[in-house]
C-alpha positions as MATLAB code, in Angstrom:
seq = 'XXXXXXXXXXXXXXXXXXXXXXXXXXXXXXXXXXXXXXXXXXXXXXXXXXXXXXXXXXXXXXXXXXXXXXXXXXXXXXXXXXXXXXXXXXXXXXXXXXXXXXXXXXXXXXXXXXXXXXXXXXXXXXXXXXXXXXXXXXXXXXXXXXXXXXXXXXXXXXXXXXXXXXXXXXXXXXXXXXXXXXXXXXXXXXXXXXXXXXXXXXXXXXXXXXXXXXXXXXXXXXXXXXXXXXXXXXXXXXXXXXXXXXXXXXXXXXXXXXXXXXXXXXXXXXXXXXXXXXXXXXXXXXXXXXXXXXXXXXXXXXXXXXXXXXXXXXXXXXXXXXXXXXXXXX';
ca = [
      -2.818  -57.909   45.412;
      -4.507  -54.581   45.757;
      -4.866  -51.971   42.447;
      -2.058  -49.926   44.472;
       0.332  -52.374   44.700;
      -0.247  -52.846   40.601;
       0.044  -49.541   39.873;
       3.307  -48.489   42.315;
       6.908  -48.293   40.156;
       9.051  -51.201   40.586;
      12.603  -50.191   42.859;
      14.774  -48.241   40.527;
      12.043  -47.181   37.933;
      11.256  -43.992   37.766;
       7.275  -43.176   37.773;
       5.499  -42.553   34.669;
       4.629  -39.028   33.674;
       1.538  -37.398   34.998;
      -0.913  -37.175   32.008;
      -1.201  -34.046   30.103;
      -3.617  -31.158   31.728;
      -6.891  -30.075   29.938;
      -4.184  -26.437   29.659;
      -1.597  -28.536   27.385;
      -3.552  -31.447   26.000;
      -4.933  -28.845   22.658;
      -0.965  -27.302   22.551;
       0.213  -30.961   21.487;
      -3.066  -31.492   19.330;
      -2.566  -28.224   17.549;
       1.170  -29.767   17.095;
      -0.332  -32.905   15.841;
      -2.853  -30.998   13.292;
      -0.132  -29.175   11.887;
       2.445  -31.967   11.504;
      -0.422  -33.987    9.829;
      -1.528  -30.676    7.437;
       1.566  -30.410    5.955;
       2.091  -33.928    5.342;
      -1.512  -34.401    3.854;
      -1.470  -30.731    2.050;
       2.221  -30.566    0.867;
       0.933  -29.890   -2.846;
      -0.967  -26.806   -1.644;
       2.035  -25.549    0.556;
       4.249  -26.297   -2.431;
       2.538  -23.400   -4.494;
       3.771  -20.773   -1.944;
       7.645  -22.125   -2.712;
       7.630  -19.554   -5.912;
       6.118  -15.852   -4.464;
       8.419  -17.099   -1.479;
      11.579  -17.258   -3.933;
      10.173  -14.313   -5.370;
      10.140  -11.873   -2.454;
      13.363  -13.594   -1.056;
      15.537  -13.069   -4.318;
      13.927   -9.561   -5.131;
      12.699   -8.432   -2.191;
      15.328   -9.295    0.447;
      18.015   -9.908   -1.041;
      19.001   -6.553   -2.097;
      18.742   -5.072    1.360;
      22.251   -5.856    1.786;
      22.979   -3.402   -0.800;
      21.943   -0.764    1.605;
      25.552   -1.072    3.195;
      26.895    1.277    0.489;
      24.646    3.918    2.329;
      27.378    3.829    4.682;
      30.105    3.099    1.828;
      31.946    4.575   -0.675;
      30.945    2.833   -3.505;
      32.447    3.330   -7.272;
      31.236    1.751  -10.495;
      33.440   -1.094  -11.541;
      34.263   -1.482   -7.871;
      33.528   -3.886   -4.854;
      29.749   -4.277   -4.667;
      29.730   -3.203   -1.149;
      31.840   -0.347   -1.645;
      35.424    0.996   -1.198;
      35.742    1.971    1.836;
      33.581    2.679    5.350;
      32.770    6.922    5.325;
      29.451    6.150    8.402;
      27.154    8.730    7.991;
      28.758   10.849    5.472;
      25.740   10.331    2.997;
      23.246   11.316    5.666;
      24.625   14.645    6.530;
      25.115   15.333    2.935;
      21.337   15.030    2.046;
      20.064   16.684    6.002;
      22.306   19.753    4.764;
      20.910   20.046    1.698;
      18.490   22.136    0.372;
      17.402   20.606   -2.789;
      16.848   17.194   -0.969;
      14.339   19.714    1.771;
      12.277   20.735   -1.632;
      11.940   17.547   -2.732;
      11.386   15.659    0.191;
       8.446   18.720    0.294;
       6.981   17.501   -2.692;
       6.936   14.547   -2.055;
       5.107   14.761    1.692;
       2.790   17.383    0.045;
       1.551   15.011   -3.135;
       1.093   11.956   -1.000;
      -0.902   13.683    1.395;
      -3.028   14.983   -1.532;
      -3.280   11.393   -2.980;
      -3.964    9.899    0.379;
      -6.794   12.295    1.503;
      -8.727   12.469   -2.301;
      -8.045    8.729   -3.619;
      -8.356    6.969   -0.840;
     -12.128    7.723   -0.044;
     -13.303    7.558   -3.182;
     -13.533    4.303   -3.881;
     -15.226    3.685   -0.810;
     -17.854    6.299   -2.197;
     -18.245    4.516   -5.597;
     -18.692    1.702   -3.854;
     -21.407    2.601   -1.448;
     -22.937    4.322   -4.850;
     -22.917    1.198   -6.694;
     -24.552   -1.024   -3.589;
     -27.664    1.552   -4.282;
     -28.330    0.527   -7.935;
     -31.534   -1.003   -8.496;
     -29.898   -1.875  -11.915;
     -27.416   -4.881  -12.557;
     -26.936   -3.621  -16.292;
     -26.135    0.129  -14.829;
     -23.879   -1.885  -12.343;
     -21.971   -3.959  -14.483;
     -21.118   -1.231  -17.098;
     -20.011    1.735  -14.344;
     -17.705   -1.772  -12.542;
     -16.200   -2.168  -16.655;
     -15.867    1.753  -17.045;
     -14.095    1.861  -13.628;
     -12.057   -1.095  -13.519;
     -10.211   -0.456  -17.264;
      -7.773    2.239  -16.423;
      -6.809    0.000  -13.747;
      -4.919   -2.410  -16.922;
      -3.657    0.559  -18.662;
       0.469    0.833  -19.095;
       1.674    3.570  -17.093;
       3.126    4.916  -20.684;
      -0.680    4.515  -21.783;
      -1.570    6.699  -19.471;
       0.476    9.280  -18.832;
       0.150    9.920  -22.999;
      -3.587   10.212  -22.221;
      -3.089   12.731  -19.720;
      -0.445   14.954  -21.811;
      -2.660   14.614  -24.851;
      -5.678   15.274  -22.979;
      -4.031   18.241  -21.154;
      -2.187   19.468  -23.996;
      -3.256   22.985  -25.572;
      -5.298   21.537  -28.348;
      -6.427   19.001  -26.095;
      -9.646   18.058  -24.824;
      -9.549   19.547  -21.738;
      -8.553   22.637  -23.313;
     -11.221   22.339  -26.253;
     -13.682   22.606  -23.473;
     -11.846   25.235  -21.954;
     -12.273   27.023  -25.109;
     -16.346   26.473  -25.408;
     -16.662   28.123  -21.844;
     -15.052   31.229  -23.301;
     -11.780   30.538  -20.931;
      -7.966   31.057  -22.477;
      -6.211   27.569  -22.878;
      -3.849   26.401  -20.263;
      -0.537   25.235  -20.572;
      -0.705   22.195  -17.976;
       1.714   20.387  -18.585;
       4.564   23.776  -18.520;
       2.668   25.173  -15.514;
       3.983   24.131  -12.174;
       0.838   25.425  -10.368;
      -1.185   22.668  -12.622;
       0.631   19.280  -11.839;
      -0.830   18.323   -8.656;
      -4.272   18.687   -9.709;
      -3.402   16.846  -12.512;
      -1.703   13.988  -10.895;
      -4.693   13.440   -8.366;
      -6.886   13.598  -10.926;
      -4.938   11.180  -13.030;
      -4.531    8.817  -10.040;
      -8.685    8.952   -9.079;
      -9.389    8.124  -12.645;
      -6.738    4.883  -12.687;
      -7.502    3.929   -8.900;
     -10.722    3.949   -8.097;
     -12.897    1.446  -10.128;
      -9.814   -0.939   -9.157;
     -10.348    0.266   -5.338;
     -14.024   -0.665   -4.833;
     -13.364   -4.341   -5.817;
     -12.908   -4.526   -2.299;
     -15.395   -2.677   -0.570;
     -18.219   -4.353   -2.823;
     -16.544   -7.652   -1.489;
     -17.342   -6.319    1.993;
     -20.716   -5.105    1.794;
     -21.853   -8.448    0.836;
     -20.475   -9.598    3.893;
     -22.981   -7.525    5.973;
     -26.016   -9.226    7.552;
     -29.193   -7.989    6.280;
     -31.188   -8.686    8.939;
     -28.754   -5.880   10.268;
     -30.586   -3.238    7.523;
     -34.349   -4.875    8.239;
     -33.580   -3.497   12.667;
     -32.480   -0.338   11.580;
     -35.781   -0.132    8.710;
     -37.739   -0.962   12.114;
     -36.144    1.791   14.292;
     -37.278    4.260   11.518;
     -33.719    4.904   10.119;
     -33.313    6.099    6.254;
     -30.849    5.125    3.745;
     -28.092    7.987    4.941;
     -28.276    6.330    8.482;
     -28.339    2.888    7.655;
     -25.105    3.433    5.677;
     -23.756    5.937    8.413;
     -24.947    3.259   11.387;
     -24.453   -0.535    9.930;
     -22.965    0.026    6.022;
     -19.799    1.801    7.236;
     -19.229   -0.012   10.246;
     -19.645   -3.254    8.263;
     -16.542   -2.280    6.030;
     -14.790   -0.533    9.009;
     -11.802   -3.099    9.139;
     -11.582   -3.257    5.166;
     -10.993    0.270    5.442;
      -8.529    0.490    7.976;
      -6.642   -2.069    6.580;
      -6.298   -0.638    3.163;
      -5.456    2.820    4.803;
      -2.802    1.106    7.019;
      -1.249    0.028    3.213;
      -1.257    3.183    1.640;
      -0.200    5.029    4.258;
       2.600    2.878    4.061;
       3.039    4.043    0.482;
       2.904    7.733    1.587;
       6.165    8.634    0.282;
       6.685    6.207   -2.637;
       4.924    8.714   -4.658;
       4.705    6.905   -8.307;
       7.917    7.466   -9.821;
       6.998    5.918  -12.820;
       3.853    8.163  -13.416;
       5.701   11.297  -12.585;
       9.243   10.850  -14.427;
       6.984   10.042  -17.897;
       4.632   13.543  -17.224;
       6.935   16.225  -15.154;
       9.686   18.149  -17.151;
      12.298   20.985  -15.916;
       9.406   23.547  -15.954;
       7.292   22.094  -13.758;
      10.078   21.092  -10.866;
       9.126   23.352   -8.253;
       6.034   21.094   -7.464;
       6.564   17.941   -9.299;
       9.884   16.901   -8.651;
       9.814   14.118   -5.872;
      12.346   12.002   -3.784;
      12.349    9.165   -6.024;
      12.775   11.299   -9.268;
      15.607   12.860   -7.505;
      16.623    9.696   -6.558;
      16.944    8.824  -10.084;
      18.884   11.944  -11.294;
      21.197   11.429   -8.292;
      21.631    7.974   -8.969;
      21.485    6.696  -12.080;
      22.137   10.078  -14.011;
      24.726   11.124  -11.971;
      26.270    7.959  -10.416;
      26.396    8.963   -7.000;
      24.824    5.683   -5.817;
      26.084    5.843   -2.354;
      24.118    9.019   -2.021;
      21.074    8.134   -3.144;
      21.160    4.800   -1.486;
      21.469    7.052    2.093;
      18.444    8.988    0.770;
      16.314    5.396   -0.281;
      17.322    4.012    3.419;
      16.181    7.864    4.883;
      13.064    7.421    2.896;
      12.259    3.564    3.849;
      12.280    4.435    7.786;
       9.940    6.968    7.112;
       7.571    4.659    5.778;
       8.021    2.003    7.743;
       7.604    3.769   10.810;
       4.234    5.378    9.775;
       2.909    1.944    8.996;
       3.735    0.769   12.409;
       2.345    4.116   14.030;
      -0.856    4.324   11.745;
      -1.275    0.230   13.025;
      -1.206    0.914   16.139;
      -2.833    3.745   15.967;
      -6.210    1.815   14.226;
      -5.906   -0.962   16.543;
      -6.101    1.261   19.938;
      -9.069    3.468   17.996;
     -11.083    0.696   16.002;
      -9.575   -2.313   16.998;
      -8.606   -3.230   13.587;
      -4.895   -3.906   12.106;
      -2.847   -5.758   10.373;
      -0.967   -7.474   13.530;
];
């Protein structure tokens, strides 16, 4: 009997498969591998079961409270409100001027965060890499780093004692033969002092990051560019910055993301009727509206307005980083 005859189906079987192609043979091993991970490594998946439950039961869950944006809602009532009224909370807000100031405000002093926090820790960072020192290092990193655990009630009492008119900032005021400043009553003031306020808390925290990318860079990388003649400013402008290129990106992606959750918390402890022309923001108006007022329907319309905002610049500045640099978050 010849191998063929051995090998042929017997009437009324069907033939056996074909094997699997070099194409799908690693699509069923990478099934395998995974099966087989999560049986051998179900203690390590099991540790992702809480910040899951966490994001699910205060994270997701309450987006279904955004149907009272379209609802008349009243306390005491149904939790998804009385009755359907569409966009009746949107036109309210678009035809108002107060929500125009604020919404302002709040585009103007996220800008001004963005554009002076956001490189600065990049710059302490790049700073620190040059110390010779690991003492000098270590101290400036603790210096940095502590405002970063501060209470936001620590800190804004720091900044209204500090910019109060007996305060320190006025003291020196005072020894350069200047007049003290009300900054905390002058509307003209509070951005300055909210982006200082936010440098001081951020940036320490911010170069944790960028120090964990620079000693990612390959040295050998520095010792070419030593060889081509290049000084310290271009070997940071040539391999240093392109090293941390996609850290930077990334983190930029985030807070651009953040642009208009300006920090309420910061704000509504600091700002007072005096200084609302330029310190009132959405989500301090938000909580007058709100809370203060009751008018949850509206201000749930305005938190929804304000949440497509942000969500679409964090798609556009992603896609935007991954056509220019090639780096993003998907």
């Amino acid at each position: 009997m010849s191998t063929r005859d051995t090998l042929a189906p017997a009437p009324g079987q069907e033939p056996a498969p074909p094997p699997p192609t070099p194409d799908q043979a690693p699509l069923r091993a990478a099934r395998l591998t995974w099966r087989q991970a999560l049986r051998r490594d179900w203690q390590l998946y099991s540790l992702a079961v809480l910040p899951l439950l966490f994001f699910l039961v205060f994270r997701y869950a309450p987006m279904i409270g955004n149907i009272i944006a379209f609802r008349r809602f009243q306390p005491g009532g149904s939790v998804f409100g009385e009755r359907w009224v569409g966009l009746r909370y949107f036109k309210m807000f678009l035809t108002d001027a107060s929500f125009w100031h604020v919404f302002g405000n709040t585009v103007t002093l996220g800008a001004l965060t963005l554009l002076v926090c956001f490189p600065m820790p990049v710059v302490l960072a790049l700073l620190l890499n040059e110390l010779t020192s690991t003492k000098a290092k270590k101290f400036v990193q603790s210096v940095s780093y502590l405002p970063h655990f501060l209470s936001i009630v620590i800190v804004a009492g720091i900044i209204v004692q500090q910019t109060s008119i007996d305060g320190t900032v006025n003291q020196i005021v005072r020894a350069l033969g200047g007049a003290p400043i009300s900054f905390m009553q002058a509307p003209e003031w509070f951005r300055t002092v909210y982006v200082t306020s936010e440098v001081w808390q951020t940036i320490g925290w911010g170069t944790i990051l960028y120090l964990a990318a620079l000693t990612t860079i390959d040295h050998d990388l520095y010792e070419a560019a030593r060889i081509d003649g290049a000084n310290r400013w271009r070997q940071t402008w040539h391999v240093t910055l392109p090293g941390i290129r996609p850290t930077m990106m990334t983190l930029l992606i985030l807070n651009t993301g953040a642009f208009m959750a300006v920090g309420f918390e910061k704000i509504l402890l600091i700002y007072n009727p005096l200084t609302y022309p330029t310190a009132d923001v959405i989500s301090t108006y938000l909580f007058r509206v709100g809370l203060v007022s009751n008018n949850f329907s509206y201000a749930a319309a305005i938190g929804l307005f304000e949440s497509i905002i942000g969500l679409t610049l964090v798609y556009s500045a992603n896609a935007i980083s991954r056509r220019t640099t090639g780096a993003s978050l998907w």
